[in-house]
C-alpha positions in Angstrom: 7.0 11.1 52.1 5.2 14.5 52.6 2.2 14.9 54.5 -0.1 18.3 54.7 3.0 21.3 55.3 6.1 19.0 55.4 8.1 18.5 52.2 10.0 15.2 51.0 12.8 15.2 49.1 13.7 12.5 46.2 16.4 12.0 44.3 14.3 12.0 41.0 10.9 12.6 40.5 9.5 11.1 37.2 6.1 13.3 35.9 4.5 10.2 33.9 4.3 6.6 34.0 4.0 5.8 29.8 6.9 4.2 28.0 9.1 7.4 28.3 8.5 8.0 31.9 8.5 4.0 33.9 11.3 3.5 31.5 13.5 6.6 32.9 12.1 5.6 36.2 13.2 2.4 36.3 16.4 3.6 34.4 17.1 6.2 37.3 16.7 3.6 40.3 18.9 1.1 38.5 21.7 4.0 38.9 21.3 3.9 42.4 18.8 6.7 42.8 15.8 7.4 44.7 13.0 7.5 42.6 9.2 8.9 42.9 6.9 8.6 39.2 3.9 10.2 39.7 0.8 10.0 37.1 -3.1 11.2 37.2 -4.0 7.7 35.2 -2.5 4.1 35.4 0.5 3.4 35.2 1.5 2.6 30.8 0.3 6.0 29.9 -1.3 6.4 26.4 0.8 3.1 24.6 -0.6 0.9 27.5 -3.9 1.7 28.3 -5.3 3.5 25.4 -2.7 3.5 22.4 -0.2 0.9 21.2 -1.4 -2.1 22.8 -5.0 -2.0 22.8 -4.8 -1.6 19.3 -2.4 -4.0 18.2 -5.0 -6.2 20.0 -7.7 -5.3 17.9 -5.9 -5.9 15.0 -4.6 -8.9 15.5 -8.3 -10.1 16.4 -9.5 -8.4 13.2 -7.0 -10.0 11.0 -7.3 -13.6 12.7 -11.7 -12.8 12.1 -10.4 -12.1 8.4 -8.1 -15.0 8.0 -10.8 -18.0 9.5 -13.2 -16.3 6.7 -10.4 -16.5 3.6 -8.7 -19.4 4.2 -9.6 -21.5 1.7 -7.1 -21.1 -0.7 -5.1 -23.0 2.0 -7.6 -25.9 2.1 -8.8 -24.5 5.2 -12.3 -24.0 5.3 -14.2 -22.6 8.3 -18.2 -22.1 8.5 -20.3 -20.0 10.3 -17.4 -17.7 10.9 -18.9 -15.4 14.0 -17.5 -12.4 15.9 -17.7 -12.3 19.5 -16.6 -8.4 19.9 -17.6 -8.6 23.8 -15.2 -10.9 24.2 -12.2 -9.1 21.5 -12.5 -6.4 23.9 -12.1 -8.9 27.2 -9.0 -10.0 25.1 -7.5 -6.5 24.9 -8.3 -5.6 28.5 -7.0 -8.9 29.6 -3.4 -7.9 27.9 -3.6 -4.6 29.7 -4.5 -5.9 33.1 -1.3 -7.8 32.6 0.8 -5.0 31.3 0.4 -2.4 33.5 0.3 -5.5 36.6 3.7 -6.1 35.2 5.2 -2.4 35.3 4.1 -2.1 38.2 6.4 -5.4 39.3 9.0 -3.4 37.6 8.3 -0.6 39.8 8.7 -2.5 43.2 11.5 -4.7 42.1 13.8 -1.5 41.3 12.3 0.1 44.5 10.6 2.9 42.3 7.6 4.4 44.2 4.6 5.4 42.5 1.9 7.5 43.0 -1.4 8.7 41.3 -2.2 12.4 41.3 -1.3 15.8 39.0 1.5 17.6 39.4 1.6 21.6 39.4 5.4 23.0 39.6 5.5 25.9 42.3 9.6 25.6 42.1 12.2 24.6 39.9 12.9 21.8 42.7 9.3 21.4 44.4 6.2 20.2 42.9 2.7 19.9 44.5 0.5 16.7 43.9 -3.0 16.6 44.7 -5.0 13.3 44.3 -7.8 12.2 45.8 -6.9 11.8 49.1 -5.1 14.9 49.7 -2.7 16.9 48.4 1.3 17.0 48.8 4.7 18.6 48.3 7.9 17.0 46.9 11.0 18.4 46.9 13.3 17.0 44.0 16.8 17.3 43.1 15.9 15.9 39.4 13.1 15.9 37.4 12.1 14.1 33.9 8.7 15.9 32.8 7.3 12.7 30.4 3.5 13.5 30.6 3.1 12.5 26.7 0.0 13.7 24.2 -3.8 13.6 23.8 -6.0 13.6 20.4 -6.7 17.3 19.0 -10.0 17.9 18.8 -11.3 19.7 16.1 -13.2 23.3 17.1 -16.0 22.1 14.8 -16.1 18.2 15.5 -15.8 18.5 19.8 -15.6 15.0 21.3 -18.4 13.6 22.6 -21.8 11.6 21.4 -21.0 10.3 18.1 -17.6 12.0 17.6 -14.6 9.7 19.3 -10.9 10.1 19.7 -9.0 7.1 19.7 -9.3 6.4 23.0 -13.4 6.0 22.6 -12.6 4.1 19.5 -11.0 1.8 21.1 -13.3 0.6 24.2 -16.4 0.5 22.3 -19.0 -1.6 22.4 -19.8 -3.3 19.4 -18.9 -2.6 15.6 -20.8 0.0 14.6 -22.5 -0.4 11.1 -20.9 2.9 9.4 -17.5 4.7 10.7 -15.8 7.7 8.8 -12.6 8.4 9.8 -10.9 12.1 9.5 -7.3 11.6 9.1 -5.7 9.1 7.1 -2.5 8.9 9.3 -1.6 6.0 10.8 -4.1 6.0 13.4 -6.8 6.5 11.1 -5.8 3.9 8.5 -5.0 1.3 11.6 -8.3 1.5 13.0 -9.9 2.3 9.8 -9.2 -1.0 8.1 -9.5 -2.6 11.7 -13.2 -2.1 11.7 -13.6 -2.7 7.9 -12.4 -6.2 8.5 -15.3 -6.3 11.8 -17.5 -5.5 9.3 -17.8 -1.6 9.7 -18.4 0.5 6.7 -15.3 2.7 6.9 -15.1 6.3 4.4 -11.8 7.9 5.3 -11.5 11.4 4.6 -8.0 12.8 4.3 -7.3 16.8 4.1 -4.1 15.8 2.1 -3.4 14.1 -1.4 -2.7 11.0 0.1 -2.7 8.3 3.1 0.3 8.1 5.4 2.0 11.1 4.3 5.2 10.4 6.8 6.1 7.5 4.2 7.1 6.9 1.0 4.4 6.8 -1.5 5.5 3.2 -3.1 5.5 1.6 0.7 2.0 2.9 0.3 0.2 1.6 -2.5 -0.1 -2.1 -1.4 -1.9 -0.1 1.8 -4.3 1.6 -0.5 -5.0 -1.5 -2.6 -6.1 -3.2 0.6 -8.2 -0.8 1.7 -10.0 -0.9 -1.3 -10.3 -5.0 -0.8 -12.0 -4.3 2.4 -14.6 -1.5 1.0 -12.7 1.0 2.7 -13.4 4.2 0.4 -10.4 7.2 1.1 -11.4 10.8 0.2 -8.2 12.5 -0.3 -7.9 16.6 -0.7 -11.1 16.7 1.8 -11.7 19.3 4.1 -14.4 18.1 6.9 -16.5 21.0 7.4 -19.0 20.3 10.5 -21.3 17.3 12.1 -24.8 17.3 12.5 -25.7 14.4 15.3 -29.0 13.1 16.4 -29.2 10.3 18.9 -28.2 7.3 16.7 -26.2 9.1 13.8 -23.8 11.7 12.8 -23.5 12.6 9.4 -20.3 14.7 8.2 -20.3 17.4 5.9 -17.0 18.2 3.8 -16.1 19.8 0.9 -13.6 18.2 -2.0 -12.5 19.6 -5.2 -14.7 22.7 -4.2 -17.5 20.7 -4.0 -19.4 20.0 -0.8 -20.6 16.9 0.0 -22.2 14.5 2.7 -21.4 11.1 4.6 -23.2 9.5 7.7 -21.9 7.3 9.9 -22.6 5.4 13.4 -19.3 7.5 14.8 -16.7 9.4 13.7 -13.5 9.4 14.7 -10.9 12.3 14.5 -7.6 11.4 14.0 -5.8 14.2 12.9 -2.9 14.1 15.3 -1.8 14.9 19.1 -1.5 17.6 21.4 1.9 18.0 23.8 0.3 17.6 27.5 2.0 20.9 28.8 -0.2 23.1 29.9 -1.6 23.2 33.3 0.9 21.8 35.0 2.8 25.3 36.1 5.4 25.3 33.8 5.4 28.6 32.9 5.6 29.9 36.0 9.0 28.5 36.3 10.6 29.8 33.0 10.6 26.5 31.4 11.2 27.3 27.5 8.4 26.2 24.8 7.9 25.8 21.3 4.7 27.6 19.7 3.5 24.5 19.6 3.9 23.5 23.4 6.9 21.4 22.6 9.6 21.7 25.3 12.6 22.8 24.1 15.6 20.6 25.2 19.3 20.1 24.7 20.7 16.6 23.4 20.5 15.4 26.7 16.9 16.1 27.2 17.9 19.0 29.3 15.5 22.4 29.6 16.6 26.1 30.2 16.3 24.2 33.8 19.5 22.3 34.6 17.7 20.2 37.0 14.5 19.5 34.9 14.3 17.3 31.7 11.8 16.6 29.3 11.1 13.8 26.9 8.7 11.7 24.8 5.9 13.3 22.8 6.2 16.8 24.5 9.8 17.3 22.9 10.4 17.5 19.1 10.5 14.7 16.7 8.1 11.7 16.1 5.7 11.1 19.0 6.7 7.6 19.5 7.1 5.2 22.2 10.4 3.5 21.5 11.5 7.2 21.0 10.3 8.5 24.6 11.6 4.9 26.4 14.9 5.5 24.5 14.8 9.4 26.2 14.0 8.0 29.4 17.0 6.3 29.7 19.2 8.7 28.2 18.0 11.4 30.4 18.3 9.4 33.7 21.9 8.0 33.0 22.8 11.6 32.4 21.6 12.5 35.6 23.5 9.7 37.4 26.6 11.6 35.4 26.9 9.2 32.4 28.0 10.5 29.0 24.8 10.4 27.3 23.1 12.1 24.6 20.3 11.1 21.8 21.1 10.5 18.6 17.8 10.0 16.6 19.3 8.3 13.4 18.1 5.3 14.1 14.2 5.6 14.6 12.1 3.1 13.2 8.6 4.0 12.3 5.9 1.1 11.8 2.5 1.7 11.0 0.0 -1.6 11.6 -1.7 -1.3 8.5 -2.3 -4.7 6.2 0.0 -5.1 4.6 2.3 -3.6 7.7 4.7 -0.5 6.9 8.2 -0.2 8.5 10.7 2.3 7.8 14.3 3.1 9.1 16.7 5.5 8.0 17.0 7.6 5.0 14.6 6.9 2.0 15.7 7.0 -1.6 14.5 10.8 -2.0 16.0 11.7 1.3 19.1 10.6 0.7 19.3 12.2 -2.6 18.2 15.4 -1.4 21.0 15.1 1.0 23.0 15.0 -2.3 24.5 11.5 -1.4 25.2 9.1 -4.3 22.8 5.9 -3.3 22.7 2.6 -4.3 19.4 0.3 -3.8 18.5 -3.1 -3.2 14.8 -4.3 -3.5 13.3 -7.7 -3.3 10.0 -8.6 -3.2 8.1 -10.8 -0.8 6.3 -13.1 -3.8 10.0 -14.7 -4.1 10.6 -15.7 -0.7 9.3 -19.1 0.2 8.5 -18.6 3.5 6.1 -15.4 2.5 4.3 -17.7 -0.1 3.9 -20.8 2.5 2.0 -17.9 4.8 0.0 -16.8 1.8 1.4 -13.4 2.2 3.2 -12.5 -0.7 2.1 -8.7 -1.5 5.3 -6.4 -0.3 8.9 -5.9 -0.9 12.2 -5.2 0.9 14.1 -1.7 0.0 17.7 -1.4 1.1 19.2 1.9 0.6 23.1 2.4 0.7 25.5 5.0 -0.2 26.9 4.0 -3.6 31.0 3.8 -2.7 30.9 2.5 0.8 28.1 0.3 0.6 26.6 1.1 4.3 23.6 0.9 4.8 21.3 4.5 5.1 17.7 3.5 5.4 15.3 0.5 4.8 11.6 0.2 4.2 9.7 -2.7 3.8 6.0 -3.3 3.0 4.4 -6.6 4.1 3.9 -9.7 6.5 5.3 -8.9 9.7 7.7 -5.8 8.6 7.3 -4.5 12.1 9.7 -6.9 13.1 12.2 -7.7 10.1 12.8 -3.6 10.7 14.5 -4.2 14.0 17.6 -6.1 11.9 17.4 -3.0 9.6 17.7 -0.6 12.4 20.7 -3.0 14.1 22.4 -2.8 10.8 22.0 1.0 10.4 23.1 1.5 14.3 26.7 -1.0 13.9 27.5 0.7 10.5 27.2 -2.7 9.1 27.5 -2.7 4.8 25.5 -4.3 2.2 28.3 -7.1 2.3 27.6 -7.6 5.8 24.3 -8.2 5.7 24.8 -10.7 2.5 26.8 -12.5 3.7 25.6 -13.0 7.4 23.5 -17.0 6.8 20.0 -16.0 7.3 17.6 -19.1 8.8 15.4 -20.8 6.0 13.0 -20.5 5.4 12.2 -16.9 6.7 11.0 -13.9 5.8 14.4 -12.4 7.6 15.6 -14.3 4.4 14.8 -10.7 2.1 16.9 -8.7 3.7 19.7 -10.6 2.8 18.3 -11.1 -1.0 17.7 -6.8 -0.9 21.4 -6.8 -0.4 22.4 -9.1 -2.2 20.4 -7.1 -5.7 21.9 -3.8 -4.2 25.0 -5.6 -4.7 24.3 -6.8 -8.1 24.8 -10.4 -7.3 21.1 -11.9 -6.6 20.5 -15.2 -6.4 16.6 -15.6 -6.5 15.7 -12.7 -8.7 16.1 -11.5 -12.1 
């Protein structure tokens, strides 16, 4: 410990406590090292507190208000449906009271200290950390920089009164009447048709041609459909121009097709992506090298132009994820205990928690080809699997992609019930170099969704049993 002028030294000093950061923490103390994480907020970063799970709480309460209203095709009829949203919200902060109580149980069962404060680098082995307390100075002979991403805020739509990130969006008070969402990315759409099914009048407005650009536009389509069901309207090609508030209302003014138009809302939530959390934090006084877009630029080992000092998560290139960053968190602290370990990003699912869900691993049809490989595909839909129908949840399908001569398996998206997890066999298969035969002929439990992965291989194969 270092108090006022004296200096303590740790092994490895972690610079964020979210997925990327407790993971390589915990990762790093496992391997027999002293380790010291160090965050301004909670411990969970951004997935924990105001991200991932919060969310997934929301929708799960918004789908279950949904189901107890539509029910009655399943002879289940339930009256005077209400909504409590005072106590939704006591259900999501209930779930990250336990979370973040449980990382920190990590933390002291693997000896990892923690601390709250901000880190400034005045060395490329020392670090100060103020709090509120008082400040200190750490001497490290590691360090995994892991301080994640925050909302862009738009120049002409500034956060604050009736113009939310995320994070607002996702502690508020009650459903608001009218919500307009910029952004139709996965944020957008999650907590766009979130508050459609609490009753919110949701306009999405999306600058391009379509929702969910990061995925295929076929995984898409049951996504629009949906939104539709629930009212949603999406304005693609729509540029949002400014917002005019008052006390109680916002109203937005964009321009489509060359037109300008108007929408007002309760709120309005910008969700047009995330900002790296680099700056302020010194890091150019030591020489550490950066992207143009504050990216840090790192070897496949999460390494920087600093031997000592690694980087991960959503301030390094690729998808700003949190499997990705936990997955970098271990990778960079067995490398520093002297493992040989590197990344290797093939295998990256993405999932967005839309209704019906998305989930995508691998190479898609049109990436493959442009990769000039000769594919074959397997597609089944979920309106042939029993256990789909039993669930009333038969919108979606399956989509195997394999290279045409060997048969292994390249990629697979699936639209539907629960896709988030049937990915995670994809992902597996994609990771063990398993084939098309592999996966047909491994028994699959009935009856169970996990059943369609084995029918999509089965069609790639040319052999199905319960499709035409």
């Amino acid at each position: 410990m270092v108090v006022g002028d004296f200096v303590n030294e740790v092994d490895v000093l972690v610079v964020g406590a979210g997925p990327g950061g407790y993971v390589a923490a915990i990762r790093a103390a496992q391997l027999g090292k002293s380790v010291l994480c160090v965050d301004k907020d909670e411990v969970g970063g951004v997935c924990l507190n105001r991200g991932c799970i919060p969310s997934k709480a929301l929708i799960t309460a918004a789908h279950q208000y949904e189901a107890a209203k539509n029910s009655d095709v399943m002879g289940v009829i339930a009256e005077s449906v209400k909504l409590d949203f005072a106590k939704v919200q006591e259900f999501k902060n209930n779930i990250i009271a336990k979370q973040t109580g449980g990382i920190r149980s990590l933390f002291k069962g693997n000896k990892v200290e923690f601390m709250k404060g901000e880190v400034f680098f005045i060395g490329e082995n020392i670090v100060s950390v103020s709090n509120e307390d008082e400040g200190h100075r750490y001497k490290f002979n590691h360090c995994i920089i892991a301080t994640g991403s925050r909302p862009i805020e738009l120049k002409t739509f500034p956060f604050g009164r009736r113009i939310i990130s995320s994070t607002e969006a996702l502690s508020l008070t009650e459903v608001p009447k009218r919500l307009v969402v910029i952004g139709g990315g996965y944020i957008g759409i999650e907590l766009g048709q979130t508050f459609a099914k609490f009753g919110s009048k949701v306009t999405v407005l999306e600058g391009s041609s379509s929702i969910l650009p990061g995925f295929d536009a076929d995984l898409t389509r049951l996504v629009t459909r949906n939104l539709k069901k629930y009212d949603v309207e999406v304005i693609t090609d729509a540029m949002a121009d400014k917002a005019d508030q008052t006390d109680d209302e916002v109203t937005v003014t964009y321009t489509v097709n060359g037109e300008q138009k108007q929408v007002t809302a309760d709120y309005v939530l910008v969700t047009v992506g995330r900002r790296p959390n680099t700056d302020n934090m010194g890091l150019d006084t030591i020489g550490i090298k950066m992207t143009e877009r504050g990216l840090i630029e790192v070897d496949k080992q999460c390494r920087t132009n600093i031997p000592n000092i690694y980087a991960i998560g959503d301030i390094v290139a690729g998808p700003a994820l949190a499997h990705k960053a936990s997955y970098e968190g271990k990778v960079a602290a067995e490398v520093i205990a002297g493992l040989p370990s590197a990344v290797d990003y093939k295998v990256v699912p993405s999932v967005c928690f839309s209704d019906p869900e998305i989930a995508s691993v691998g190479l898609s049809e049109s990436e493959a080809k442009k990769q000039g490989k000769a594919i074959k595909v397997g597609k089944f839909m979920y309106g042939a699997n029993g256990r789909a129908q039993t669930m009333n949840a038969s919108d979606g399908f399956v989509k195997i992609v394999a290279d045409k001569e060997t048969d292994l398996v390249l990629g697979a998206h699936i639209v539907g019930a629960e896709s988030s997890n049937l990915i995670a066999e994809m992902a597996l298969a994609i990771e063990m170099g398993a084939t098309l035969e592999d996966i047909a002929l491994t028994i699959h439990a009935h009856p169970t969704l996990g059943e369609m992965t084995m029918e999509a291989a089965e069609v790639a194969l040319g052999r199905p049993i319960h499709s035409l």
